[in-house]
N, C-alpha and C positions, 0 to 999 in steps of 0.2 A: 610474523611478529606484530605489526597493524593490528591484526586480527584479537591476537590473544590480550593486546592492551585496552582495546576498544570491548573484548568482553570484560575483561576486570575493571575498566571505569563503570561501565553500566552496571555491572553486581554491585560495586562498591555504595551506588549512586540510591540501587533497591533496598541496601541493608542501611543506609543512613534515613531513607525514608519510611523505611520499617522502627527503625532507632526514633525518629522524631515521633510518629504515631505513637509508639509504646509511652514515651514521656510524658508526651500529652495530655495521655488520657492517665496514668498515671498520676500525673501531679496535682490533678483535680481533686483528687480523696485527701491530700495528706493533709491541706487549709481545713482544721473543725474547730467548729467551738463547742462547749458543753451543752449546750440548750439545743435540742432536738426540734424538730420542725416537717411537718409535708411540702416536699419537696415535686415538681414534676420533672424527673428525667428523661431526654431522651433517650431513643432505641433506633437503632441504624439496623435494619434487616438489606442481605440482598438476597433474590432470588434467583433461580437458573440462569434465567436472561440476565442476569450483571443488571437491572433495573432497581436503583437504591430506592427502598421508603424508609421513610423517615416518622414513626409515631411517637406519642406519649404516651409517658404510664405514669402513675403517682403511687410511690412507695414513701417510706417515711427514713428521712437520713438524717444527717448530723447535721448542724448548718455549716456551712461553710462560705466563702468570702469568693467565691466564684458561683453566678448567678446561673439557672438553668438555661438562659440562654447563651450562653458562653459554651457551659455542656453541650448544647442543639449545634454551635457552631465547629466545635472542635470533632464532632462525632461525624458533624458530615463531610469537613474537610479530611478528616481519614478518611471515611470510606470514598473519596472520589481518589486522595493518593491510591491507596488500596488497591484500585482496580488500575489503576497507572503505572501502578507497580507490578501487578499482576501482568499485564500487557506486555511490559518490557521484558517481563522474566520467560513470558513465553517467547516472543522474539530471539532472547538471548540464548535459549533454548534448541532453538531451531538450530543459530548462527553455529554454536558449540555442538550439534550433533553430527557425526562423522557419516552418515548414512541419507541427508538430505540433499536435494540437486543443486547445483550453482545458482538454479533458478528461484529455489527454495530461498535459499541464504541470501541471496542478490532483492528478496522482496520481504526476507526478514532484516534485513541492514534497512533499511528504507523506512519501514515501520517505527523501527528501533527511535531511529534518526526523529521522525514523526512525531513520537510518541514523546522522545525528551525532550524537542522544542516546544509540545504543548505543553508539557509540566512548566516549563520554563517560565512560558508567557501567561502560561494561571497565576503561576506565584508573582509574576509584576504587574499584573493586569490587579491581582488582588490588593496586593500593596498599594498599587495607582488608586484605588478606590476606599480601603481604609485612608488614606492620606487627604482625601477630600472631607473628612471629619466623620467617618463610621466607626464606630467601637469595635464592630466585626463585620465579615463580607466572607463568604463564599462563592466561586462561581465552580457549577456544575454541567460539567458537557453532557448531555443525551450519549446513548448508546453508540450515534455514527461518528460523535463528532463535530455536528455540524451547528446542531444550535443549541445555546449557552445557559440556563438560567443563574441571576447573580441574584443572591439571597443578603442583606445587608441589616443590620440592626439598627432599626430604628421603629418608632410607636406611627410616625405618620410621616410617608413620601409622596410628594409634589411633581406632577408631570413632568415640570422643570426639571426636578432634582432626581427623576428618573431617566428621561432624556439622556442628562450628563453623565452620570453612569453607564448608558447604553455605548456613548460617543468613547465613552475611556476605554470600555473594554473592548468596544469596537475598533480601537488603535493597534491596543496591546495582542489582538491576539490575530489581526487582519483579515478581519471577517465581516460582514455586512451586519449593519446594524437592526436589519430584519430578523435575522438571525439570533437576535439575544434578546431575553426578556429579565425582570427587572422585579424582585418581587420582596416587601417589608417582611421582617422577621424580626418582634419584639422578645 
């Protein structure tokens, strides 16, 4: 019984976090005004390796009252849930397949578990870091896990004021502050 609620929390958890991506990106087209404009949007690609880039392109859109770096920021916060979700759905996968070993399941629970306290501690490490007066903040894990890049909007940051940033999400997510790097995105 454990079992079958602990996978229906975690589905429910991938399809609200599928729900909030859709939205997201959604809600950015629907702000236009009539006066046309070159615009640079970004492009979220992933690759085999789950390795996100992130490029520019320049097409010509409608204007709208959300700026392209809001786009850069909301694109790559999906794609880091994305693969978070992707993660867990494989786990929960595992957990629900009736042909996997004890051992199987016993290290997909575990992951699972992993995987939703590090979303967890993104989303307050991120908040902890907009709340220090950023417009927007992404932090993106590397492929293991292990070390963090936080991408933050602003036109010029101060060793200080990267520092502090390192120390916040080095709280929030309890990780060594070697481990995270710290990088301006206007």
């Amino acid at each position: 019984m454990v079992k079958r609620q602990t996978v229906w929390l975690s589905t429910m958890m991938v399809l609200s976090l599928m729900l909030i991506g859709y939205y997201t990106m959604n809600n950015q087209t629907s702000t236009t005004s009539t006066n046309p404009s070159n615009a640079t949007t970004p492009t979220v690609t992933t690759s085999p390796t789950n390795a996100t880039q992130v490029s520019n392109q320049t097409q010509t859109t409608t204007g709208s009252s959300v700026s392209s770096a809001d786009n850069w920021y909301n694109a790559l916060q999906a794609s880091v849930n994305n693969e978070i979700s992707q993660r867990i759905s494989n786990d929960q996968a595992i957990i629900a397949n009736n042909n996997a070993s004890q051992a199987q399941i016993a290290e997909a629970q575990k992951q699972l578990g992993e995987e939703e306290a590090l979303y967890n501690s993104l989303q307050q490490a991120t908040q902890a870091v907009i709340a220090e007066g950023y417009k927007n903040a992404v932090i993106a894990p590397d492929k293991n896990q292990t070390t963090f890049t936080v991408y933050v909007e602003t036109n010029h940051l101060s060793k200080a004021d990267a520092v502090k940033i390192m120390n916040i999400v080095s709280q929030q997510l309890d990780t060594s502050i070697f481990n995270i790097s710290v990088k301006p995105h206007a």
